[in-house]
N, C-alpha and C positions, 0 to 999 in steps of 0.2 A: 678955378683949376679943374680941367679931367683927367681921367686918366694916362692920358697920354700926352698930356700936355707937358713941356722940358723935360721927354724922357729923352734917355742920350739912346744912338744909331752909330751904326758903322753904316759908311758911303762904300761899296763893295762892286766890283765885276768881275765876270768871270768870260773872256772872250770879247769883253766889251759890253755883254748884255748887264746894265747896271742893277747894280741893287740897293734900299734902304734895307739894312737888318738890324732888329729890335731885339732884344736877348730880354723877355717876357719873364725871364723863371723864377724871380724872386721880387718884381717890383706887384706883382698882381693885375698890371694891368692886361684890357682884352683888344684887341685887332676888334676895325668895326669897316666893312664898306664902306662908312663915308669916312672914315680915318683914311684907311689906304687909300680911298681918291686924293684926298686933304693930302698927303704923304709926296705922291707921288706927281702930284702938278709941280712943276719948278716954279708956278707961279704964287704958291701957298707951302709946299714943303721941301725938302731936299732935290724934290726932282728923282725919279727912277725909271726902270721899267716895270718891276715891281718890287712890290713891299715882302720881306722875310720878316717872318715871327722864330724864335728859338724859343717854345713852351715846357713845362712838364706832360707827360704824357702818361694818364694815370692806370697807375696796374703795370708801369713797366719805369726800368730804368734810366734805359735809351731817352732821346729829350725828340721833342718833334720839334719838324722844320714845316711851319703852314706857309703860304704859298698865295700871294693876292695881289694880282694884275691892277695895271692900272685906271681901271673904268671899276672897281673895287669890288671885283667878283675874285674867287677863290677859286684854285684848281687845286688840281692834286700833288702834282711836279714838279720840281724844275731842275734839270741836271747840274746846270751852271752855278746857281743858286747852292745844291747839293755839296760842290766843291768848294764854293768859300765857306761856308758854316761848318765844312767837314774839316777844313782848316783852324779855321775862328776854336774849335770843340778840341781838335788834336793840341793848339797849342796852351787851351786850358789845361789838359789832362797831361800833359807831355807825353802821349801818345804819338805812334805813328800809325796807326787805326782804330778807326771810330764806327757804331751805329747810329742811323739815324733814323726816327720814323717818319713818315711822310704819308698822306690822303690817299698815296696809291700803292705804300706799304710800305715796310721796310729795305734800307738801302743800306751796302756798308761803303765805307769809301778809307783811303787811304795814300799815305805819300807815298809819290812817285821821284820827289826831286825836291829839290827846296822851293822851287816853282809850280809845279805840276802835282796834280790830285788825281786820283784815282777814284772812279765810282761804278761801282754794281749795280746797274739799272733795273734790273730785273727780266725778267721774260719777254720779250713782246706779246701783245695780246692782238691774232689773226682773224677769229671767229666774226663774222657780224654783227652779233649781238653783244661781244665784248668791246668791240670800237669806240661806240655802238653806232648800227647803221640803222634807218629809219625803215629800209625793207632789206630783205633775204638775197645776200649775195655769198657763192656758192665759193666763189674765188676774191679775195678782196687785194688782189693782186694788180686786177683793173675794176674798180667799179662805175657808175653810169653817172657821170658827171660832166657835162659839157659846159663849157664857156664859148659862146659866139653863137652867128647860126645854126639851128638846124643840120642842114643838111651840109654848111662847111664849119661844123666848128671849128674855133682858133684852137684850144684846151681839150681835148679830151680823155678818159679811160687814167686817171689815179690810183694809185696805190693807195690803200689803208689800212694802218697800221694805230694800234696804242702802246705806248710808252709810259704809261703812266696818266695820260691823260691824250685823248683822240689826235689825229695827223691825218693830212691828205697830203700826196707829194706827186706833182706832174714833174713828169719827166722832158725836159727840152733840149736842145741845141744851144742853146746860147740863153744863158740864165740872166745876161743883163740885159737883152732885148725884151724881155716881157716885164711889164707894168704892174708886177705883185700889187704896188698901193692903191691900183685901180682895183683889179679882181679879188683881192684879198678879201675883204669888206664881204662881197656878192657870194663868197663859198663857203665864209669863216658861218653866215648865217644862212646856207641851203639848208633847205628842206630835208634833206638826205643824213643831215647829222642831226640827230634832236638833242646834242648839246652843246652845239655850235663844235668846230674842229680848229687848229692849227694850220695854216697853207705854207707848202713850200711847192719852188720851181728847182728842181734838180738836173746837174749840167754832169754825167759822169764823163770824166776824160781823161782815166785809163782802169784799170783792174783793182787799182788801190787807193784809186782820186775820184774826189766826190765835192762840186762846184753848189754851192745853194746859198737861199736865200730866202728868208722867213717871214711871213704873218704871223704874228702871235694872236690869238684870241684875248678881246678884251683890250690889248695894247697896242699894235697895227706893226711896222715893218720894224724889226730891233738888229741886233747888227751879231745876236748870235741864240742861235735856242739849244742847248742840250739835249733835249728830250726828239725834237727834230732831225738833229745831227743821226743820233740814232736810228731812228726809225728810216730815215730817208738809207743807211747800208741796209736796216734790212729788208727793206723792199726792193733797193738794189739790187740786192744775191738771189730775193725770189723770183726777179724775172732774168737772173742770170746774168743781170749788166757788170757786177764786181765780184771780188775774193768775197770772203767774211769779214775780212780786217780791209779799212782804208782808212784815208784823212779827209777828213770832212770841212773842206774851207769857205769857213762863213764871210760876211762884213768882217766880224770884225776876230779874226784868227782862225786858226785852226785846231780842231778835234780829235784825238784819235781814237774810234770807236774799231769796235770788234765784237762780233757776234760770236761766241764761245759754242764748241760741239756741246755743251751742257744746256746750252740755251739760253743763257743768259748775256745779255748785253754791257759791256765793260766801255765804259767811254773818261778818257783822259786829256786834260788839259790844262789851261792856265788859270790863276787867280791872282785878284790883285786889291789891298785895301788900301782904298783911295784919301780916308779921313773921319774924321769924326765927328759928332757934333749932336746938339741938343734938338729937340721938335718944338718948332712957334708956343707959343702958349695958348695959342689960339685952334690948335687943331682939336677935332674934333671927337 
């Protein structure tokens, strides 16, 4: 037996983007990279996009939410992820708002509806170096990223933005004519991001509508990213293409983010728990 062996999960999504989550806080067990690979293969675990831990988090009261993709690397995020846990926690507590801690800080979130969660994403983070980008861009509104040719590239000039954990977001014409699962792959690990990044293709078509479609890091095309949703308005609004506030329609639902005059980003939507159930015994 290990640790994690017949511990019980919830089967969870939020927009479609699935999740395994583990409620850690009192069995003592620990999330391992090859656990979360093990977890998250449908052919060895539940099958996800990624793995959610619900831990204790020491020196505070709030409970952390960790975060581990399915190639069994760890990030800091996940908006969608935020919303079912922020669920999972309010209907412990019988709360109708919750904290939660997370790798890119504190997040509060809250109901909006008997379906729909509310979450505080925090700031975006603009600077270069907070992205972080591998050299000195002055505006990270477009920076120097081409896909194709030289001299015609098909992709050029990305927004980057972080959400809690890094995004690049091309802006296109038609978001289902280009082949994210081909290029995804080639930008998630450019040179330009020394911690690999999140890719989207962004379709805006009107002032409050926002068409996209994700690369996740570590996982490859998922059918909704929270943290992307985000950042794709507010890269939006800094080149002027939308409001502050629009609906951000992934694979698989829709978003609705807003960049607040405080600066913080507010993105609400759906959640849904799909079931329960125990881990192999055999995981690792």
């Amino acid at each position: 037996m290990t640790a994690l062996a017949d511990h019980p999960f919830r089967k969870m999504n939020g927009a479609g983007n699935e999740f395994a989550v583990l409620d850690l806080r009192t069995s003592g067990a620990k999330m391992s990279a090859a656990a979360a690979e093990f977890i998250a293969d449908p052919k060895t675990g539940p099958g996800c996009d990624q793995v959610i831990t619900i831990e204790n988090q020491k020196g505070a009261d709030t409970p952390f939410m960790g975060v581990w993709n399915a190639d069994g690397s760890q990030v800091e995020s996940c908006g969608n992820a935020a919303r079912c846990v922020g669920w999972l926690l309010m209907e412990e507590t019988g709360t109708d708002k919750i904290a939660l801690g997370t790798g890119g800080g504190d997040i509060n979130a809250w109901r909006v509806s008997t379906d729909r969660i509310a979450v505080d994403m925090g700031e975006p983070k603009l600077r270069w170096r907070q992205i972080p980008l591998a050299e000195q861009c002055d505006d990270t509104r477009y920076v120097d990223v081409k896909l194709g040719p030289i001299d015609k590239p098909v992709l050029w000039g990305p927004s980057a933005v972080n959400m809690g954990n890094p995004h690049c977001i091309f802006f296109v014409d038609d978001v289902e004519a280009q082949a994210i699962d081909r290029f995804g792959p080639m930008v998630e690990h450019h040179p330009f991001f020394p911690e690999r990044v999140n890719v989207s293709v962004a379709q805006v078509t009107s002032k409050h509508a926002i068409r996209l479609r994700v690369w996740e890091r570590g996982v490859g095309v998922t059918k909704a990213c929270g943290t992307a949703a985000c950042a794709a308005l507010v890269a939006a609004n800094r080149r002027r293409l939308t409001a502050r506030k629009a609906v951000v329609t992934l694979d698989g639902g829709d978003l609705a983010i807003e960049w607040r005059d405080d600066n913080h980003v507010i993105m609400t939507g759906p959640f849904e728990l799909e079931g329960e159930g125990t881990l192999p015994a055999n995981t690792p």
